[in-house]
Structure formats: structure tokens, C-alpha cells
SERO-4910 file (N, C-alpha, C, O; in steps of 0.05 Angstrom, whole numbers):
BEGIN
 pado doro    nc1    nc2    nc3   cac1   cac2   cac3    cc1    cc2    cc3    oc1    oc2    oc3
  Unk    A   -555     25   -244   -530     17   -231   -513     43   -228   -507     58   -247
  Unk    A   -506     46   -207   -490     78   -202   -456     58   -203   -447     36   -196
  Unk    A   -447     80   -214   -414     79   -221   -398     91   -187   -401    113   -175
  Unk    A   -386     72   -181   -379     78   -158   -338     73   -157   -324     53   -161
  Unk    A   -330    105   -148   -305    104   -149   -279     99   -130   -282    110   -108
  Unk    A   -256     86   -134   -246     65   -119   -219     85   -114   -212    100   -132
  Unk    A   -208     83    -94   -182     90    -94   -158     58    -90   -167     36    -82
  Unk    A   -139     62    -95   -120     39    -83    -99     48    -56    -82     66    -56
  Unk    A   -105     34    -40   -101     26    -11    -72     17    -11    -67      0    -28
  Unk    A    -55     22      0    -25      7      9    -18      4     35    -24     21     52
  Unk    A     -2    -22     41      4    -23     72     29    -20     72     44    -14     54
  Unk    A     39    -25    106     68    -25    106     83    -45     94    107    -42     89
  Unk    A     68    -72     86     78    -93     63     79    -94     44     85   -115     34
  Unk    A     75    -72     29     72    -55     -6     47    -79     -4     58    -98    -14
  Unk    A     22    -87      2      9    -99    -11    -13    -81    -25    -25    -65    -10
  Unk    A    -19    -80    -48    -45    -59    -50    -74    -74    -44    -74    -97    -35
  Unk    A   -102    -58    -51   -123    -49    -44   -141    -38    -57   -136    -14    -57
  Unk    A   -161    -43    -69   -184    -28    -84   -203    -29    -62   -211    -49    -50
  Unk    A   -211      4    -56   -229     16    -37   -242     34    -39   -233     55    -47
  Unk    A   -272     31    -33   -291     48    -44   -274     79    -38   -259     80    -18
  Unk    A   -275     98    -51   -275    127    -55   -293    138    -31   -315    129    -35
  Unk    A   -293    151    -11   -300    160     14   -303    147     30   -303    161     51
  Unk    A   -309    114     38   -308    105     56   -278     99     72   -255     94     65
  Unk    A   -291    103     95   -256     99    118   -246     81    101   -257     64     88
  Unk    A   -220     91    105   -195     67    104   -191     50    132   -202     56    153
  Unk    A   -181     37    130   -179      8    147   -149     22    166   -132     36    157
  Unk    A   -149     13    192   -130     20    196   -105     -9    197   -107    -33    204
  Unk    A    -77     10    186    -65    -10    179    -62     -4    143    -48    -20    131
  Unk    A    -76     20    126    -73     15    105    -73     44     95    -84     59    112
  Unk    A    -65     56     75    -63     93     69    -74     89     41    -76     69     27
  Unk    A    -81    113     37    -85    112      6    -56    119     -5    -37    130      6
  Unk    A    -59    108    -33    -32    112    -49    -40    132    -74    -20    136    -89
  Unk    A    -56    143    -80    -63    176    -92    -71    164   -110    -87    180   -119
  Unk    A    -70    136   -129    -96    132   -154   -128    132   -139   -135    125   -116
  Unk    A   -142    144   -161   -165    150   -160   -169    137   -184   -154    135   -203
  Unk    A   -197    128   -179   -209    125   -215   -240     96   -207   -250     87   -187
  Unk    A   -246     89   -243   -260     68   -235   -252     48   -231   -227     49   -232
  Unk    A   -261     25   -227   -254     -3   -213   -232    -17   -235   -214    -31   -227
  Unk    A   -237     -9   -266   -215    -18   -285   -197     -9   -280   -176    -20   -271
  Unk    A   -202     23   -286   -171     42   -279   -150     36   -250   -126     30   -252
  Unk    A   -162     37   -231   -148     25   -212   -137      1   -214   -113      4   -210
  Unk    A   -143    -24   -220   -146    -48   -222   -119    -49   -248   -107    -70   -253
  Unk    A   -115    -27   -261    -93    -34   -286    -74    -13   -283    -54     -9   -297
  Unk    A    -85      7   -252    -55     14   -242    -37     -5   -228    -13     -6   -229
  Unk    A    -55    -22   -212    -47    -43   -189    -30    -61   -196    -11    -70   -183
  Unk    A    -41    -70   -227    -29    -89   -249      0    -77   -260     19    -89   -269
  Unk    A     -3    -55   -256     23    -43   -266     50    -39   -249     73    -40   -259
  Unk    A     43    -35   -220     54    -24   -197     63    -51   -191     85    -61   -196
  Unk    A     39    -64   -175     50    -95   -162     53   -110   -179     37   -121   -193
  Unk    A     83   -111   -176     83   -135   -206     98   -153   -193    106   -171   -207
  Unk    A    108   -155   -158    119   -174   -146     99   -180   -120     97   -161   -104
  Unk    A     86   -202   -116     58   -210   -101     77   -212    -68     65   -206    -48
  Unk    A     97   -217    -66    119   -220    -51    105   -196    -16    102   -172    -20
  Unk    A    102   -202     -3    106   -180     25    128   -168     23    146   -181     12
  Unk    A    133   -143     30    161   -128     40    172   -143     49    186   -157     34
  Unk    A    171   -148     76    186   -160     94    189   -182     86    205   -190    102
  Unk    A    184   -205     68    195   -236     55    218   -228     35    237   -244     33
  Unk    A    217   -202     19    224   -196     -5    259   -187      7    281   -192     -3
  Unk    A    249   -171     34    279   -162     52    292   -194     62    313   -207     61
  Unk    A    276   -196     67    289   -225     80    297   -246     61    314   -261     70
  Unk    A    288   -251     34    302   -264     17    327   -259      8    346   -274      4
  Unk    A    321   -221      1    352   -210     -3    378   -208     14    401   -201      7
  Unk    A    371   -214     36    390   -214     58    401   -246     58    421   -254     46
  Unk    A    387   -259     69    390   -299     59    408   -302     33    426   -319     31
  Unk    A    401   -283     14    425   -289    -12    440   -278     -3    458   -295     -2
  Unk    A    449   -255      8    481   -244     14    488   -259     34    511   -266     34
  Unk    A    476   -264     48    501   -276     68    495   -300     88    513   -309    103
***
């Protein structure tokens, strides 16, 4: 079994991404600079997105409460 390494992917919706390490990125998505194996990524992701929310729902909720 070969160990195969992942970077994490972000869009313009803060959503992230676990993606193989050299293959294209998708367009529509950037890398966000973790590197590592499938755990390590996977318990930065856990750390970072801790609101499952889209951008754009998260703006628009906060606006709906003010006014």
C-alpha cells in the first residue's frame, strides 16, 4: 500500500477539500498550504472548519440579523 499525500483545497465558500498532492486542482478551488497525510489534513480541516455554513449563507444570515 503506498502512502499517498493530500493537500486541503478551499473555495470562494470557505468550503474545504482533501486532494491528492500533485494532481490538478479543480477549477473553482486553490490550495490552502496544509500538506500532510490523509489524518493530518483531515485534523487540520477539523480544526479550521468548525462552521459547515457557505460564506455567502453565513453573510447573509449576518445581515438578516441587523436589519
Amino acid at each position: 500500500m503506498t502512502d499517498v499525500a493530500y493537500q486541503v483545497l478551499i473555495n470562494d465558500e470557505e468550503q474545504r477539500s482533501l486532494w491528492p498532492l500533485g494532481k490538478e486542482v479543480p477549477q473553482g478551488w486553490r490550495s490552502e498550504g496544509k500538506e500532510g497525510s490523509r489524518e493530518e489534513c483531515m485534523e487540520y480541516v477539523d480544526g479550521v472548519w468548525t462552521d459547515m455554513r457557505p460564506r455567502s449563507l453565513q453573510e447573509q444570515m449576518k445581515a438578516d440579523a441587523v436589519g
